[in-house]
NUBA-743563 format. One record per residue (C-alpha): residue in one letter; x, z, y. Coordinates in pm, 1 decimal, always signed. Layout:
A / X / Z / Y
...
This chain:
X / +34222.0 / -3704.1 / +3048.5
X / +33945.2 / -3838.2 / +2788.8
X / +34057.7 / -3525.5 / +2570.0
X / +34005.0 / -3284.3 / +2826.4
X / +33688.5 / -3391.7 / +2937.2
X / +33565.2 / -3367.1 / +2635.5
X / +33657.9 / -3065.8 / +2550.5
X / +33473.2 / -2955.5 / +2868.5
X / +33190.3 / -3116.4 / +2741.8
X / +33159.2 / -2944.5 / +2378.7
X / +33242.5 / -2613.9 / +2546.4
X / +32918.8 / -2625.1 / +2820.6
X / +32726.6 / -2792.6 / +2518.6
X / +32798.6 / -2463.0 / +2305.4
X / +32742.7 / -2183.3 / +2593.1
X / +32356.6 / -2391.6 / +2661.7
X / +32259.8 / -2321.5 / +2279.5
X / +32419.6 / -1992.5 / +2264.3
X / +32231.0 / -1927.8 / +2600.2
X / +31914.1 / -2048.7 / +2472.0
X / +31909.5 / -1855.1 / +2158.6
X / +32007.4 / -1479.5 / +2326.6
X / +31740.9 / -1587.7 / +2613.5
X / +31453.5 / -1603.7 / +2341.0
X / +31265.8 / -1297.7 / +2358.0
X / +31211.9 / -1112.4 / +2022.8
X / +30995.5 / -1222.1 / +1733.3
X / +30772.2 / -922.8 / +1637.8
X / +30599.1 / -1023.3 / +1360.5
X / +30841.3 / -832.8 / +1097.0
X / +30754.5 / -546.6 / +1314.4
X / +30393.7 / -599.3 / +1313.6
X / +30317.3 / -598.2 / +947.0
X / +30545.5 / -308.3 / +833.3
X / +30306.5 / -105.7 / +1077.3
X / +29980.8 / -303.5 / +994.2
X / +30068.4 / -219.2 / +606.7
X / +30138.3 / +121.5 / +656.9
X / +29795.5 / +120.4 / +853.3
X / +29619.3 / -25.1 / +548.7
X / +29738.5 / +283.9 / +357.2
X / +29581.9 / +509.5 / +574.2
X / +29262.7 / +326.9 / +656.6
X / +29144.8 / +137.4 / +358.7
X / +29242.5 / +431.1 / +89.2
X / +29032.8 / +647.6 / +323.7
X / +28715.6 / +480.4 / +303.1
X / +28744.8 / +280.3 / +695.9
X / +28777.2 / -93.1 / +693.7
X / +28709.7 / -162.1 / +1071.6
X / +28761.7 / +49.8 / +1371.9
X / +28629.9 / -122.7 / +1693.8
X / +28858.9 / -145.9 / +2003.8
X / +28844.0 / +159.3 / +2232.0
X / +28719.3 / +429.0 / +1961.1
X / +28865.4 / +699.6 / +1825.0
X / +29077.0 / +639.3 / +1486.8
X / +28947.0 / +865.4 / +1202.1
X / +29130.1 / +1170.9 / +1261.6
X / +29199.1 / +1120.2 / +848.6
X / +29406.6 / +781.1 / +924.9
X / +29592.8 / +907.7 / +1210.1
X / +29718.5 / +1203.1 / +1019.5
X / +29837.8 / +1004.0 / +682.0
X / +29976.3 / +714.8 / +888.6
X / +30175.4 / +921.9 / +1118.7
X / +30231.6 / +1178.9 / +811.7
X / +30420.4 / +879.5 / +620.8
X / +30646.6 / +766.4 / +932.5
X / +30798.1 / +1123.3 / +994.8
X / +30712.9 / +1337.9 / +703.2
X / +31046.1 / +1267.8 / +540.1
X / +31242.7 / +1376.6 / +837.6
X / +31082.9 / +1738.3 / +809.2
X / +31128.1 / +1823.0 / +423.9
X / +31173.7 / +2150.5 / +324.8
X / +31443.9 / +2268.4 / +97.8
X / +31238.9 / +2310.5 / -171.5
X / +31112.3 / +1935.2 / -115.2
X / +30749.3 / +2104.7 / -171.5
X / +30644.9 / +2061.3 / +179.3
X / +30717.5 / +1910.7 / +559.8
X / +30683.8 / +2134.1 / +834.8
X / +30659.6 / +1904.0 / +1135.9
X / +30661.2 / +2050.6 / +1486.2
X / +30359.5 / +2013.5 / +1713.6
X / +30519.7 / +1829.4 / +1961.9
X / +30657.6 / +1565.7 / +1789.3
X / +30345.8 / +1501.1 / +1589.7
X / +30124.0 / +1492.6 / +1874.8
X / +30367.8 / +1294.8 / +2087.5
X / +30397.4 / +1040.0 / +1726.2
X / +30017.1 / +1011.1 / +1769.2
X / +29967.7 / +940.0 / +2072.0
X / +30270.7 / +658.1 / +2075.8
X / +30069.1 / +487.5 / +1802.5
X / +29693.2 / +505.5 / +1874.2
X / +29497.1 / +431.8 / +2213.6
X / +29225.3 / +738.0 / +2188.2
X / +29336.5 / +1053.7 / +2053.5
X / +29134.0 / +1382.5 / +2037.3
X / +29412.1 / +1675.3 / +1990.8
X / +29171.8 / +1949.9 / +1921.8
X / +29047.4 / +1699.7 / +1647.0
X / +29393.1 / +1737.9 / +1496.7
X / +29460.0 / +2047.9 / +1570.4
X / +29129.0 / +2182.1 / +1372.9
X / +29128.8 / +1925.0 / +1063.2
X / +29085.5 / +2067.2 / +690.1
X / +29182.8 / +1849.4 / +451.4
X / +29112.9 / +1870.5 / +32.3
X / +29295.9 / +1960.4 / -176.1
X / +29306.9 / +2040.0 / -548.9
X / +29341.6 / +2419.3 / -613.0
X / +29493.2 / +2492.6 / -927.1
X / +29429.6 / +2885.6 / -920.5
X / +29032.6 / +2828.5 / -921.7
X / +29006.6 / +2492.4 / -1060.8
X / +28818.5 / +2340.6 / -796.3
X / +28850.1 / +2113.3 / -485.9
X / +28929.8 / +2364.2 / -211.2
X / +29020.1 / +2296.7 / +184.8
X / +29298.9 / +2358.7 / +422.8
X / +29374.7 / +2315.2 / +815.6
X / +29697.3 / +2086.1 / +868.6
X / +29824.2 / +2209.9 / +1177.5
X / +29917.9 / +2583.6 / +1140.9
X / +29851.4 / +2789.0 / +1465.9
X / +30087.7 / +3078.5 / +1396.1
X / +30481.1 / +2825.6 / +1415.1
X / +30255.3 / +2585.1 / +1626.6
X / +30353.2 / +2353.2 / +1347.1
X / +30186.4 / +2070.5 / +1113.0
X / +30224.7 / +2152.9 / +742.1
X / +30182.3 / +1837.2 / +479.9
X / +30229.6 / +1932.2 / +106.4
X / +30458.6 / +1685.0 / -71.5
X / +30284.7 / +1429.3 / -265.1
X / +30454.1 / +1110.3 / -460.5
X / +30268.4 / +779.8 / -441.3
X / +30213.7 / +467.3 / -635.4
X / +30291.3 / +100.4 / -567.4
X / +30049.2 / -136.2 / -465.0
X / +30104.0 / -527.1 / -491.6
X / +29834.0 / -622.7 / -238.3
X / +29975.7 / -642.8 / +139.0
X / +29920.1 / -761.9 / +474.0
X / +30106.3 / -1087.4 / +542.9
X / +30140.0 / -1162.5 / +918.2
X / +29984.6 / -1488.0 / +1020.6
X / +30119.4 / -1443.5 / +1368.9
X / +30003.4 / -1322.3 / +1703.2
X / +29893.5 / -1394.9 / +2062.6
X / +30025.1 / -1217.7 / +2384.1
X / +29749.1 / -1119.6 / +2599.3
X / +29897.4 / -909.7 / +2892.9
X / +30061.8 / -576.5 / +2748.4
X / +29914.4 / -631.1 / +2439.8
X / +29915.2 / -845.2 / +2144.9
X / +29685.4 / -1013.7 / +1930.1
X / +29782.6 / -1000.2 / +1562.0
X / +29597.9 / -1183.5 / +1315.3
X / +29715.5 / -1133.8 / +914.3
X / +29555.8 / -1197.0 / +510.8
X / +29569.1 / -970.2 / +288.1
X / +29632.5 / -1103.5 / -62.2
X / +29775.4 / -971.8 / -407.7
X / +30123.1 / -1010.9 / -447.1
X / +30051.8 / -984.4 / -825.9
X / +29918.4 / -1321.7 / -811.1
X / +30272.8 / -1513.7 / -757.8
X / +30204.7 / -1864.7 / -893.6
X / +29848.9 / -1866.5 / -958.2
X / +29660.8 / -2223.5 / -913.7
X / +29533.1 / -2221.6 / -555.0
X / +29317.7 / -2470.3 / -394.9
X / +29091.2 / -2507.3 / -78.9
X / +29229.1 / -2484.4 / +304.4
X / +29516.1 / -2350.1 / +416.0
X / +29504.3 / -2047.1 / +639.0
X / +29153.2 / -1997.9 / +521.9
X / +29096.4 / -1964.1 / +142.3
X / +29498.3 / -1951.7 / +78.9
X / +29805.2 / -1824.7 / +285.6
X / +30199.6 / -1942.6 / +190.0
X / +30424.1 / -1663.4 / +183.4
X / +30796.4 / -1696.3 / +103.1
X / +30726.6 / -2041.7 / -49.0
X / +30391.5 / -1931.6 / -270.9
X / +30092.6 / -1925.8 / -251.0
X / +29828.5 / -1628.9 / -281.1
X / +29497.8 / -1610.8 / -194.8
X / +29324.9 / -1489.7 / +96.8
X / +29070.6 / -1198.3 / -1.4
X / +29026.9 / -1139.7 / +390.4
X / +29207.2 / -1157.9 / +740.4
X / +29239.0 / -953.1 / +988.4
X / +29270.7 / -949.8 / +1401.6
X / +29442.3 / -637.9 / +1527.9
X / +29486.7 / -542.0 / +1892.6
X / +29825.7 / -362.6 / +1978.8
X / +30093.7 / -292.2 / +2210.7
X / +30448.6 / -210.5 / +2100.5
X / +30765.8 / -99.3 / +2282.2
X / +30977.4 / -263.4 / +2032.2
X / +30999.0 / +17.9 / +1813.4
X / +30654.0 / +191.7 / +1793.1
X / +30334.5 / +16.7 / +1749.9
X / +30002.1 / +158.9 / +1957.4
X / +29693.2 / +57.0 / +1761.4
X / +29377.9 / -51.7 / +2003.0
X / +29148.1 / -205.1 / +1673.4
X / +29131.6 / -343.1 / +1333.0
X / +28881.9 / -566.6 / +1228.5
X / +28800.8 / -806.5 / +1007.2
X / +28768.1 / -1185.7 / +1110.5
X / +28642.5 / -1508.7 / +962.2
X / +28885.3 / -1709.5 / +1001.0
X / +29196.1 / -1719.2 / +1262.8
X / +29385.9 / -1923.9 / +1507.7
X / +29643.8 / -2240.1 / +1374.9
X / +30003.8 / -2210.4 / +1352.1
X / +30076.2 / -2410.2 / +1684.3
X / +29822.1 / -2151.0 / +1893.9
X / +29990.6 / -1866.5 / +1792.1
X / +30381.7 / -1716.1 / +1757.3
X / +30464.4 / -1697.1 / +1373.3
X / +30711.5 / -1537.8 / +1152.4
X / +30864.0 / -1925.0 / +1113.4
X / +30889.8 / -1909.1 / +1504.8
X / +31297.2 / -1970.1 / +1624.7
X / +31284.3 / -1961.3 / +1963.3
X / +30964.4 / -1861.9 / +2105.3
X / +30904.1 / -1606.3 / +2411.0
X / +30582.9 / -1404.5 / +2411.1
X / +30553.4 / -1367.5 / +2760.3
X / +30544.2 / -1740.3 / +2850.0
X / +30390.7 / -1864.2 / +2542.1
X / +30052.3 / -1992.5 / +2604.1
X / +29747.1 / -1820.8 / +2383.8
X / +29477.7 / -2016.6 / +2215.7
X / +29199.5 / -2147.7 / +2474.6
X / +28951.1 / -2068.6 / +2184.2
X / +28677.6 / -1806.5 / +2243.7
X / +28809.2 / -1608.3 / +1942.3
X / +29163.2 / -1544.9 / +2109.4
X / +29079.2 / -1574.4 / +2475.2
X / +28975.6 / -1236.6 / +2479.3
X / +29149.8 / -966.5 / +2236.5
X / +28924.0 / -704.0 / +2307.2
X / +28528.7 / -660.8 / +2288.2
X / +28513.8 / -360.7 / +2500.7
X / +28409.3 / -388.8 / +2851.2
X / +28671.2 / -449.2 / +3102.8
X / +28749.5 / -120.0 / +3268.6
X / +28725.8 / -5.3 / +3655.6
X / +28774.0 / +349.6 / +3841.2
X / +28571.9 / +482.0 / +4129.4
X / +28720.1 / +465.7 / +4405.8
X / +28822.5 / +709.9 / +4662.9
X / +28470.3 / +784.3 / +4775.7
X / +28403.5 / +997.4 / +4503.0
X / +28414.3 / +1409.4 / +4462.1
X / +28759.9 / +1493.4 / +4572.5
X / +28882.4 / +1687.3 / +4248.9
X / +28771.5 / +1400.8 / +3972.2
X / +28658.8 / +1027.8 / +3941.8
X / +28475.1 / +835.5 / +3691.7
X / +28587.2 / +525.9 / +3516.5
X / +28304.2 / +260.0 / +3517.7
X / +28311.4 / -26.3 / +3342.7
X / +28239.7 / -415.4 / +3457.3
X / +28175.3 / -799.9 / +3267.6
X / +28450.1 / -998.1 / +3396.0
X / +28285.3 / -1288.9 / +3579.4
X / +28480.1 / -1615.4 / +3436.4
X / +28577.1 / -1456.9 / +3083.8
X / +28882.4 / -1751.0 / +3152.6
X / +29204.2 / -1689.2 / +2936.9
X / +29500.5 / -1649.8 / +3222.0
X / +29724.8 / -1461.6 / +3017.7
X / +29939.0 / -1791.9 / +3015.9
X / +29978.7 / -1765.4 / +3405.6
X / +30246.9 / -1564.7 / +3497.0
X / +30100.8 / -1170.9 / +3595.4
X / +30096.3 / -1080.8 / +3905.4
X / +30165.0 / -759.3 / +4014.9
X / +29789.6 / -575.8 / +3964.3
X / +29637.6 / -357.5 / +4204.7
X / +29605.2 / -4.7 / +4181.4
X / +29284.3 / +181.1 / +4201.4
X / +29237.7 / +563.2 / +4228.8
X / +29114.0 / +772.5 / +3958.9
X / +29097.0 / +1112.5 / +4090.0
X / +29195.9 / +1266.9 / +4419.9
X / +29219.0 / +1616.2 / +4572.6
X / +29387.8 / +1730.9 / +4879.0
X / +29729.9 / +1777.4 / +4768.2
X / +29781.9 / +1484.1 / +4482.8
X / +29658.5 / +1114.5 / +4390.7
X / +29594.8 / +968.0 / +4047.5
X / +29661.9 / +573.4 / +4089.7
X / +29637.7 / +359.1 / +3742.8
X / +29547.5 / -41.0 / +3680.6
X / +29207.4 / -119.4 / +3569.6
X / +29120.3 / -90.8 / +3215.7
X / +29348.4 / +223.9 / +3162.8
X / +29052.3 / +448.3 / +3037.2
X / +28732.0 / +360.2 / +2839.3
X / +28427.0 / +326.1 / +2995.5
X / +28258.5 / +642.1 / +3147.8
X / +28597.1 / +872.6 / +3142.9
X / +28627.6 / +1141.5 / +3400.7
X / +28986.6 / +1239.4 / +3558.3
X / +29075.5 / +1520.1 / +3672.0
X / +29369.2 / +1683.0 / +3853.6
X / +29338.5 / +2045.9 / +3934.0
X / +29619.9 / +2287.1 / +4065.8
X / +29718.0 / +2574.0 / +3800.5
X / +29621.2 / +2919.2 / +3956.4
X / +29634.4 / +3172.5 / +3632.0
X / +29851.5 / +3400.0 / +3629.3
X / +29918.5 / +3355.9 / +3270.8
X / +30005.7 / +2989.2 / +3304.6
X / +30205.7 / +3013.3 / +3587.5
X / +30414.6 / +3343.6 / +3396.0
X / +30470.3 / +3024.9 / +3101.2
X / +30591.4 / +2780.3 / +3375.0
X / +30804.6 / +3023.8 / +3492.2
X / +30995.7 / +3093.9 / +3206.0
X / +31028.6 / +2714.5 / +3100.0
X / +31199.1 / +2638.5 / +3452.3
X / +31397.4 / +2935.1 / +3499.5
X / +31701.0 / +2775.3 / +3446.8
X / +31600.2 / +2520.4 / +3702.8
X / +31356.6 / +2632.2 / +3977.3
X / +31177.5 / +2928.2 / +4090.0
X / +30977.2 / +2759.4 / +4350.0
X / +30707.1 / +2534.2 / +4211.1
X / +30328.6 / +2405.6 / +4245.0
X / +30187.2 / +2314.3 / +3908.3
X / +29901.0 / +2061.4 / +3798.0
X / +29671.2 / +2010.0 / +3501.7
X / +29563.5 / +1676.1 / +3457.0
X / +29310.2 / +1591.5 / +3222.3
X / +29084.4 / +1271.4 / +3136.2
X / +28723.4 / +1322.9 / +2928.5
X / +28561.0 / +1054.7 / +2766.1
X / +28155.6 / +1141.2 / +2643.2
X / +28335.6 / +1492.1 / +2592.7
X / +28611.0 / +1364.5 / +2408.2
X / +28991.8 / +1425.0 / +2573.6
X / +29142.8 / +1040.4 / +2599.5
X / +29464.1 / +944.4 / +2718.1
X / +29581.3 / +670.8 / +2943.7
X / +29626.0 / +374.1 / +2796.9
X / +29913.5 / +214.6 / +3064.9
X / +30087.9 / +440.2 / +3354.2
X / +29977.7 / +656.1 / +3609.8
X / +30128.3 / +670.6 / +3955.0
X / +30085.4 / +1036.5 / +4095.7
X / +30150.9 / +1121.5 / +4443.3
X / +30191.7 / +1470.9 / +4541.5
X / +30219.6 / +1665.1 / +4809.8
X / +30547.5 / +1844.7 / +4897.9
X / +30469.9 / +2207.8 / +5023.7
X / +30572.5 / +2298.2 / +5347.0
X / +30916.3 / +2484.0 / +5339.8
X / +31062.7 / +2285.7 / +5065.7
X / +31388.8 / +2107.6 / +5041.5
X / +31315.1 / +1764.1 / +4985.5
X / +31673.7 / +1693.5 / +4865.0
X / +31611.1 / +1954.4 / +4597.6
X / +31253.9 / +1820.9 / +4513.6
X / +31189.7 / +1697.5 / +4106.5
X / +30861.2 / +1658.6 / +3875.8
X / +30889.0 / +1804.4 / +3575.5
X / +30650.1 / +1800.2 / +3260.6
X / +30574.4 / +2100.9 / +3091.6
X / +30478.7 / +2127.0 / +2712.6
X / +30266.6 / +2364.0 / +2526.5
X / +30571.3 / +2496.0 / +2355.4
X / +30763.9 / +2583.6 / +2655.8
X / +30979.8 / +2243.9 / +2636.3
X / +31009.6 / +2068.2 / +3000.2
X / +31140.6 / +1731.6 / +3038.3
X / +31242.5 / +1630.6 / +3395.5
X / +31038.8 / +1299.4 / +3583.6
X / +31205.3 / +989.9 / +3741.3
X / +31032.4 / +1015.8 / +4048.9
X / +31105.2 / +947.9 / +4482.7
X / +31072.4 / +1124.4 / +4722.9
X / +30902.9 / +992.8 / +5090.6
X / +31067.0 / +1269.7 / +5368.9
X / +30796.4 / +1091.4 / +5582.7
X / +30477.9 / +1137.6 / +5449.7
X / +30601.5 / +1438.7 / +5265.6
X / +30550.1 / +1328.7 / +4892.9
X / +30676.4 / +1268.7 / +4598.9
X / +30575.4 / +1017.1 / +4330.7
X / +30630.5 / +951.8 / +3950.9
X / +30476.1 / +740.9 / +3661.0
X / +30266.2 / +935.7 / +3392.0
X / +30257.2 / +808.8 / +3020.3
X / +30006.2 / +1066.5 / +2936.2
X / +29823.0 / +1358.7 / +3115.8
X / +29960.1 / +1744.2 / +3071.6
X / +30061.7 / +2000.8 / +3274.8
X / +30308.2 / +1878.9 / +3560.6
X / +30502.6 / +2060.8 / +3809.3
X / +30652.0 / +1991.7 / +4128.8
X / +30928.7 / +2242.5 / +4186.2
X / +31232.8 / +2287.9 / +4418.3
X / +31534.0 / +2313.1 / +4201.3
X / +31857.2 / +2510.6 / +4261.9
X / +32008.3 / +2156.1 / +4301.4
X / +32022.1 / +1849.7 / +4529.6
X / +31860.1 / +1591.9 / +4336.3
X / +32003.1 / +1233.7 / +4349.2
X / +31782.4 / +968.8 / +4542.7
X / +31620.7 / +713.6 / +4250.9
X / +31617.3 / +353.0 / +4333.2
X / +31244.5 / +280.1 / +4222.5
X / +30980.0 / +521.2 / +4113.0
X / +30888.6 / +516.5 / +3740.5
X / +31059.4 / +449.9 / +3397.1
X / +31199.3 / +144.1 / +3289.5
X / +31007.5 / -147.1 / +3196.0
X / +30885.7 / -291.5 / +2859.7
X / +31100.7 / -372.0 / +2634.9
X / +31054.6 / -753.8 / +2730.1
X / +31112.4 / -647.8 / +3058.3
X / +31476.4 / -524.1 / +2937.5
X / +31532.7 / -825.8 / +2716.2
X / +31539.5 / -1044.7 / +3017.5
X / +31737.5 / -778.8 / +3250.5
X / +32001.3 / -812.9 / +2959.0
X / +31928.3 / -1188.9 / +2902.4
X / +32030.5 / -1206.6 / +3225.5
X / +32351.1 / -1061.3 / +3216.2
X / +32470.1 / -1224.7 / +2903.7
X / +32406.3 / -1533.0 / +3073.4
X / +32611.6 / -1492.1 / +3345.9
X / +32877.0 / -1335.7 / +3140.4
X / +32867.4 / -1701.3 / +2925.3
X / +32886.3 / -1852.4 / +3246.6
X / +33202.9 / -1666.9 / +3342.7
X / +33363.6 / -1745.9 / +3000.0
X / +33267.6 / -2075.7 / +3042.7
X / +33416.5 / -2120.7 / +3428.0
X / +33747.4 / -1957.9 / +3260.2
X / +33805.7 / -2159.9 / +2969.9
X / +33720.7 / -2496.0 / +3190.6
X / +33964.9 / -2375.9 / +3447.4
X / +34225.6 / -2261.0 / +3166.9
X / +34210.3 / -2604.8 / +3034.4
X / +34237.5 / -2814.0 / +3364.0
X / +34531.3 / -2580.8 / +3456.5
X / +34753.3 / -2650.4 / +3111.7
X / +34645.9 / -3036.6 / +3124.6
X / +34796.7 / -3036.2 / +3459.6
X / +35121.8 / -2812.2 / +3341.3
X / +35131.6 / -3016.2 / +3045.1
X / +35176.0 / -3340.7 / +3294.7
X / +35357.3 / -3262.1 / +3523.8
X / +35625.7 / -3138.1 / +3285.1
X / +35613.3 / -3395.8 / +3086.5
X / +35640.2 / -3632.0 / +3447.6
């Protein structure tokens, strides 16, 4: 009997630690400074140290940083030049910075060496005639200086990332003074710290979206933050520094929308001091109100605060040209032929921004539509459609889906009954979807567990009574 109770014992004692190791939400920091030194690249060889939370990256950086992700994927035969597609370069872009100006992209010239005249000469990127972005092959050159993570904070959806830069180069030099200040240990030596940096981002797990980069003084200890060193750590429970450097990631005003009272076809998003400035990212969230952001008589733009620098302008405004409409046509005539199509913009100081978090948008179902047939559908430049989770409400006559970023949208009647969604929107974060599994594989461990304790009272008893 001893035996078999303690085998019961070293079996529940091995599912708790295998539990507690797959419940552990994932370490980022490897994550964080491949992107942060592929940043560097892009920034610092182009003449911009800092970039201050809720501008505009040069238009420079975010064409060699996203260039070097995906240029490699779009080589030409010749291996002279990539030819990337405007979609997928605009969508890369906008995955990995928080403002982004597309006519900015679309109209850069960048310099070039032109061996025919012997002189610097200039050339547009993006190449209006294949709708394309065209990068000429160029071979690089090591560089033994990095970014080395220090570690980072959670703060909401984002995250706080402090790192040093130092010299590989100078492996087992003599360095003295404070640790974390005037040197930084990485894989067991020590290099010293020529500056440090605090970086505000967000990440789905596989892309990073850069908010700032600046350069700090000094940064928080090991214990306030999560580090590469950290085992088991989870970043949405982990409690942040209480220090006034890491209480607040940003230095931006906090942002709110205009409510409903304002002109029915766009709202302005006006900015407000919080009044405690308290840290409560280590609270758990709640769920966060929704405010409106622009409004008309057929659809409703609803978004979280902060979603939109300071003074932007949404708009939402029902397509009516002929010319657009033909496009939409064509693009869902495989689908739909009956549809009502939207343009939604957002204008910051004249500048096109995109949200920075999800937009719910209600719209209105026309009369005389089936509303078992009803979808939302996005529409690209290029033709390309990609169809919305969304739900439908037979009683108020709507239909409602989360917005990543603002386009043209459609709501169209398709030739098929569409299948009722269970909740409106995408999926969550990818934190979100490391608990959902979490979950499971704990209650498959549980199972397992149940089975082999029941499997091993059953042959003890067998074992018994045969021996009896």
């Amino acid at each position: 009997m001893k035996k078999l109770l303690s085998m019961i014992l070293c079996v529940i004692l091995l599912c708790s630690v295998f539990v507690t190791s797959v419940s552990a939400a994932t370490n980022y920091c490897d994550l964080f400074q491949s992107h942060v030194r592929s940043l560097r690249w892009s920034l610092e060889l182009n003449g911009h140290n800092s970039v201050a939370e809720g501008q505009e990256f040069p238009t420079i950086v975010m064409m060699d940083y996203i260039k070097m992700k995906i240029m490699d994927d779009y080589v030409d035969e010749t291996r002279e030049y990539s030819r990337i597609p405007a979609s997928v370069f605009e969508t890369k872009v906008k995955k990995c910075f928080a403002v982004v100006d597309v006519n900015k992209l679309r109209s850069f010239e960048e310099e070039f060496w032109n061996s025919e005249t012997g002189a610097m000469d200039k050339r547009k990127i993006y190449d209006e005639a294949t709708n394309t972005y065209v990068f000429i092959a160029a071979g690089g050159v090591g560089d033994p200086s990095t970014y080395a993570i220090s570690g980072y904070i959670k703060n909401g959806s984002k995250y706080t990332v402090y790192s040093h830069f130092i010299d590989l180069s100078d492996e087992g030099m003599e360095v003295t003074g404070v640790e974390g200040k005037d040197y930084f240990v990485y894989e067991g030596q020590k290099y010293k710290i020529y500056h440090s940096l605090k970086n505000v981002v967000e990440t789905d797990g596989t892309d990073v979206k850069f908010h700032s980069w600046q350069q700090v003084s000094s940064v928080p200890s090991a214990s306030e933050m999560i580090t590469p060193s950290t085992k088991v750590e989870d970043p949405i429970t982990s409690t942040p520094s209480n220090s006034t450097q890491t209480s607040k990631p940003t230095e931006s005003k906090p942002v709110t929308s205009t409510p409903d009272t304002s002109k029915p076809e766009e709202n302005t998003a006006t900015g407000s001091e919080s009044e405690t400035g308290s840290d409560t990212s280590s609270a758990p969230e709640a769920e966060k109100p929704l405010v409106t952001v622009a409004k008309t008589d057929t659809a409703k733009l609803e978004t979280e605060e902060n979603v939109f620098p300071e003074d932007t302008v949404v708009k939402v405004e029902e397509i009516k040209e002929t010319e657009k409409i033909d496009t939409i046509k064509v693009a869902l005539k495989e689908v739909s032929e009956k549809f009502v199509a939207y343009e939604i913009t957002a204008e910051c100081k004249n500048v096109s921004v995109q949200p920075d978090g999800k937009v719910k948008a209600t719209f209105n179902i026309p009369d005389g539509y089936d509303l078992n047939k009803v979808a939302v559908f996005y529409v690209a430049d290029n033709g390309n459609t990609e169809k919305l989770t969304s739900s439908v409400d037979k009683d108020s006559k709507t239909v409602v889906a989360e917005l990543s970023h603002f386009s043209t949208y459609v709501v169209a009647e398709t030739n098929t009954v569409q299948i009722p969604e269970e909740s409106v929107g995408t999926t969550g974060t990818i934190e979100d979807e490391n608990t959902e599994k979490g979950g499971v594989l704990l209650w498959i461990i549980i199972a397992v567990a149940v089975i082999v304790i029941a499997g091993g009272a059953v042959a003890y008893i067998f074992f018994f009574k045969k021996k009896a």
